[in-house]
C-alpha positions as CSV (number, residue, x, y, z in Angstrom):
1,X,24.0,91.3,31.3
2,X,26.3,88.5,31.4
3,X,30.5,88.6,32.3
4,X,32.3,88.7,29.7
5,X,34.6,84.8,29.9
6,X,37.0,86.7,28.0
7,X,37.3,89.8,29.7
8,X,37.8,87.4,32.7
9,X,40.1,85.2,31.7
10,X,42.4,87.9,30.5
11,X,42.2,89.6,34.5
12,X,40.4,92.6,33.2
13,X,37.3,93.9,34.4
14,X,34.3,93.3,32.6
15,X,32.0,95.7,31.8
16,X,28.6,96.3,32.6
17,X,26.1,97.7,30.7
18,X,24.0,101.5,31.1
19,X,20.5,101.4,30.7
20,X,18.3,104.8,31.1
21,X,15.1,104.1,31.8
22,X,12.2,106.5,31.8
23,X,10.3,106.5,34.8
24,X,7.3,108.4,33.1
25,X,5.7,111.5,34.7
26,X,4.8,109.7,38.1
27,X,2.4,106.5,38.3
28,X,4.0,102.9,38.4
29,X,1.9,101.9,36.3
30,X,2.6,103.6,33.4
31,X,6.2,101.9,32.5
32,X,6.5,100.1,30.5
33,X,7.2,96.4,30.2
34,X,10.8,96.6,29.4
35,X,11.8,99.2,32.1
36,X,9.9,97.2,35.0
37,X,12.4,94.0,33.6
38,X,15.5,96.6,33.2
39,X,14.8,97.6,36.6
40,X,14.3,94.4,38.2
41,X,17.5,93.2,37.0
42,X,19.9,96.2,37.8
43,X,22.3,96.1,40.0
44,X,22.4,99.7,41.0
45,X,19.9,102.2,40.3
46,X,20.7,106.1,39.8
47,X,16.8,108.2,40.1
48,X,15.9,111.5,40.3
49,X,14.1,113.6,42.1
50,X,10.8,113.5,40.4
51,X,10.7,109.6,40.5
52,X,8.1,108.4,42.5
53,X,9.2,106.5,45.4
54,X,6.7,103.5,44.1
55,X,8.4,103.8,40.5
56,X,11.8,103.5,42.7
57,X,10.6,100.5,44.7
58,X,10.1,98.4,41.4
59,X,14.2,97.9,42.0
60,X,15.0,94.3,42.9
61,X,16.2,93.9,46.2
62,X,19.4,93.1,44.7
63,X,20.2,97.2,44.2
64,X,21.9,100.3,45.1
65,X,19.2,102.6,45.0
66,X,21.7,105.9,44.6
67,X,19.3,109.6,44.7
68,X,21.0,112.0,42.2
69,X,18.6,114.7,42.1
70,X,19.0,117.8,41.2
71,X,17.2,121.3,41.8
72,X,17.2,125.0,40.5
73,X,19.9,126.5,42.1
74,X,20.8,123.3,43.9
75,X,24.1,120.9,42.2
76,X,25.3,118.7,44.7
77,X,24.8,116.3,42.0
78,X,25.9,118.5,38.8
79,X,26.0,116.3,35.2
80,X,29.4,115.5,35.3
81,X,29.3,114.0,38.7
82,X,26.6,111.9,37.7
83,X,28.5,110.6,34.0
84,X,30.8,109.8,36.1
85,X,29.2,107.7,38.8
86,X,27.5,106.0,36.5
87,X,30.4,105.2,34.2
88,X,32.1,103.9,37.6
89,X,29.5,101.4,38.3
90,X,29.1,100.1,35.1
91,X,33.0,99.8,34.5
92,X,33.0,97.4,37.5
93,X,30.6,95.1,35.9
94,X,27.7,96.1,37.1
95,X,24.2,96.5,35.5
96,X,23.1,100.6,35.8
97,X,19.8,101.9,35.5
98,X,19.9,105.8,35.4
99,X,16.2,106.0,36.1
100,X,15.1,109.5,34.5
101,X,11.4,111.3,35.2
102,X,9.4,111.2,31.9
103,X,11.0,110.1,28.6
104,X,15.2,110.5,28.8
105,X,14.7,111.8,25.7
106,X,12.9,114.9,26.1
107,X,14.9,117.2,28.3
108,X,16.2,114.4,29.9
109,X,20.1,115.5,29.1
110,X,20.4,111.7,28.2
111,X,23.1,113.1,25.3
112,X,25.5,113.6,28.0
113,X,25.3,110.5,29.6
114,X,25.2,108.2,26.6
115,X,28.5,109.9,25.3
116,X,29.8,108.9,28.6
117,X,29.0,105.7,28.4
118,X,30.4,105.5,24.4
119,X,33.9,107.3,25.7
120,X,34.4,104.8,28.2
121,X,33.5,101.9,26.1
122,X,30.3,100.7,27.7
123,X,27.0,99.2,26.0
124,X,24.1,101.9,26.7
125,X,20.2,101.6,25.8
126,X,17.5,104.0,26.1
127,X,14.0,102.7,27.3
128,X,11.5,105.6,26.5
129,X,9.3,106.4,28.9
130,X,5.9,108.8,28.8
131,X,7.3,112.4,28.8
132,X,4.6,114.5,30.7
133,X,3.1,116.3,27.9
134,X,1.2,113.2,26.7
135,X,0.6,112.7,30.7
136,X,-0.8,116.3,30.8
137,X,-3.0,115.8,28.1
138,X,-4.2,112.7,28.7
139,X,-5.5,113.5,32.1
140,X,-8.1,116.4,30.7
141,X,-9.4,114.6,28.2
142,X,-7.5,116.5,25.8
143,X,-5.7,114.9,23.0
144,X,-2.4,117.0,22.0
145,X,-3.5,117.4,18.1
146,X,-6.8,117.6,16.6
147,X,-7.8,116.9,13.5
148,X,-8.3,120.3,11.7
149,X,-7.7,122.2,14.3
150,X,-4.4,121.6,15.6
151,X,-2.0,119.1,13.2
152,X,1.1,120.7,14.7
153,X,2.6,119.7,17.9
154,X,5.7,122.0,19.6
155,X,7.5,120.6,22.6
156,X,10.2,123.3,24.3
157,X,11.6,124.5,27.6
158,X,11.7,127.8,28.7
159,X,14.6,127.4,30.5
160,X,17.8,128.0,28.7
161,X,21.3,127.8,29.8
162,X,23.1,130.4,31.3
163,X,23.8,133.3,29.1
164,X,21.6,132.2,26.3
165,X,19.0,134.2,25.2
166,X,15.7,132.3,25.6
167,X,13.8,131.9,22.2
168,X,11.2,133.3,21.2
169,X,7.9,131.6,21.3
170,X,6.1,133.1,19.2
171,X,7.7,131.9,16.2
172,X,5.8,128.3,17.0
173,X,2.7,129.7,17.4
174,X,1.6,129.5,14.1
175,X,-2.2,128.9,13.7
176,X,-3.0,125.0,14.0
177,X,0.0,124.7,16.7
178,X,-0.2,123.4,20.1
179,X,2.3,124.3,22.1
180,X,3.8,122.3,25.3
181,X,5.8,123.8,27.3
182,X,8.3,122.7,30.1
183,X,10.1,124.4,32.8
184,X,8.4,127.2,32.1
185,X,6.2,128.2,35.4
186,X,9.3,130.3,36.8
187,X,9.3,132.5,33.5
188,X,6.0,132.5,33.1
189,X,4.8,136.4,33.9
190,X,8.1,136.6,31.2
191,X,6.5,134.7,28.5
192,X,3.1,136.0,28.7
193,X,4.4,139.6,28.4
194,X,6.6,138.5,25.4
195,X,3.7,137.0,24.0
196,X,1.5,139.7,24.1
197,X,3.9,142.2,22.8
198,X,4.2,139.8,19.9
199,X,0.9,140.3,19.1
200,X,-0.5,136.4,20.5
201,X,-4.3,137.3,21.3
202,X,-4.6,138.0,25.0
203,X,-7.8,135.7,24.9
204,X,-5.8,132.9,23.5
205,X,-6.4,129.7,25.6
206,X,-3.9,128.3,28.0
207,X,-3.9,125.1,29.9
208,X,-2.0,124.1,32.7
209,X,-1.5,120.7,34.3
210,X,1.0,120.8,37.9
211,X,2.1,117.0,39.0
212,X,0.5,115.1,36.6
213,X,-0.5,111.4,37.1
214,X,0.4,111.6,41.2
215,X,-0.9,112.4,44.2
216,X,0.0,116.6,43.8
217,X,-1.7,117.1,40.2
218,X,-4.0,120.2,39.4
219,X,-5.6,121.5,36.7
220,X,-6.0,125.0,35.6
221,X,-7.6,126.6,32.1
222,X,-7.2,130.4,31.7
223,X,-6.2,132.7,29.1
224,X,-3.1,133.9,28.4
225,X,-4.4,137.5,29.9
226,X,-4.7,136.4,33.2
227,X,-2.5,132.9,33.8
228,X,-0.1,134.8,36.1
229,X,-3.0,135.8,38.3
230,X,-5.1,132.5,37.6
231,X,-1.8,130.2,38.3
232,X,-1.4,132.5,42.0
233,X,-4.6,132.2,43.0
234,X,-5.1,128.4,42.2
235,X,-1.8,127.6,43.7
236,X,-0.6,126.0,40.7
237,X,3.4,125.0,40.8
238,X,6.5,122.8,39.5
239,X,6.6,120.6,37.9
240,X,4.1,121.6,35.0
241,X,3.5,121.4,31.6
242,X,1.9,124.8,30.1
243,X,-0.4,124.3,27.2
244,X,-0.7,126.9,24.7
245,X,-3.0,126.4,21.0
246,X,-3.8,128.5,18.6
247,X,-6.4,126.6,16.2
248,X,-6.4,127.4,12.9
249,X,-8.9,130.5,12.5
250,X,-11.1,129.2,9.9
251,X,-11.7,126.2,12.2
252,X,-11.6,128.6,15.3
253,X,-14.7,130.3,13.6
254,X,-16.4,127.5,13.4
255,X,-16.0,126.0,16.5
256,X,-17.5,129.1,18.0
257,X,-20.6,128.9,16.0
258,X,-21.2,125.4,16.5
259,X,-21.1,124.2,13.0
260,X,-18.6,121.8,13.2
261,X,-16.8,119.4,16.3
262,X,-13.5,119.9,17.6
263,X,-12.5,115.8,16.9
């Protein structure tokens, strides 16, 4: 982004601009165009800590690289402390890149740092990126609605904010849903046992993809009777995406018998 002459001629600061990029679930490769140019141009670059290093080292050699990651139970970089950084940088002309993991959309608490940016007066843009779910699904081979079968797609965390009481699934899990769920692998004995108490069949399919698209991914396909156990044994942990349909029965039926194909 170019100084504003104005700006300068008056002695003010010029401002620089806020750009949050999303870095996808892991593989360089899968940016896209815009955020490798956003990121080639920034001047300082604020990533978390599921950015790959090699999404990281698409920077130019021109930039900050600043880590800003945060884990459960772990805020030495809480929200407000990054608004602010960011705001800092940019207010001193600078060119930000707040480089989030997946799509800063989806769970990517990109509200709070675009209203940062607004308050303080300073352009912002949003560059999605591929949020895990499609990630997940695309590495089984598994497209995340089929026609038929499942023409509803959910997308939800498990996690909720302190105090809130978390929802309750199965009010998505209407037949022809597929459900994708995030930050869920720390609740998950929680939300199987809710599940089955509200009456979800305990054969019902789950699927479970750990570190997709890098180096650490696994994949595991259970039921929803024995994913606790089946998640233990395969050593299956954060991050994740849990996978949970429920086909519409007709179809189910079908599919079953053989008479008709799933796509």
């Amino acid at each position: 982004m170019s100084l504003d002459p104005t700006l300068l001629a008056a002695g003010l600061p010029a401002l620089g601009h806020i750009c949050l990029v999303g870095a996808g679930p892991g593989a360089a490769d899968l940016l896209t165009l815009r955020a490798v140019k956003r990121l080639a141009e920034a001047d300082v670059v604020f990533y978390d800590r599921l950015v790959e290093p090699e999404v990281v080292a698409l920077a130019g050699p021109q930039a900050d690289k600043v880590f800003v990651g945060k884990e459960v139970g772990l805020h030495s970089w809480p929200q407000e402390k990054i608004d602010a950084a960011i705001v800092a940088a940019a207010l001193s002309g600078k060119r930000v890149v707040r480089l989030k993991s997946g799509d800063p959309s989806v769970f990517g608490r990109a509200c709070e740092e675009i209203e940062a940016a607004r308050a303080a007066g300073i352009p912002a843009e949003i560059v999605p990126g591929v949020t895990a779910a499609s990630a997940a699904a695309a590495q089984m081979l598994r497209p995340l609605t089929e026609r038929g079968l499942t023409d509803r797609l959910v997308i939800a965390t498990a996690t909720c904010r302190p105090g809130e009481a978390p929802q309750r699934l199965s009010t998505s899990l209407t037949p022809g849903t597929t459900l994708a769920l995030y930050m869920a692998m720390h609740r998950l004995h929680l939300i199987r046992d809710e599940l089955l108490a509200d009456g979800i069949p305990a054969e019902t399919a789950v699927e479970i993809v750990s570190g997709a698209e890098t180096r650490r991914q696994k994949m595991l396909a259970t039921t929803l009777a024995t994913v606790c156990e089946d998640v233990t044994a395969a050593k299956v942990g954060n991050p994740a995406i849990v996978f949970i349909r429920i086909p519409k029965p007709a179809l189910q039926t079908a599919l079953a018998e053989g008479t008709v194909a799933a796509c």
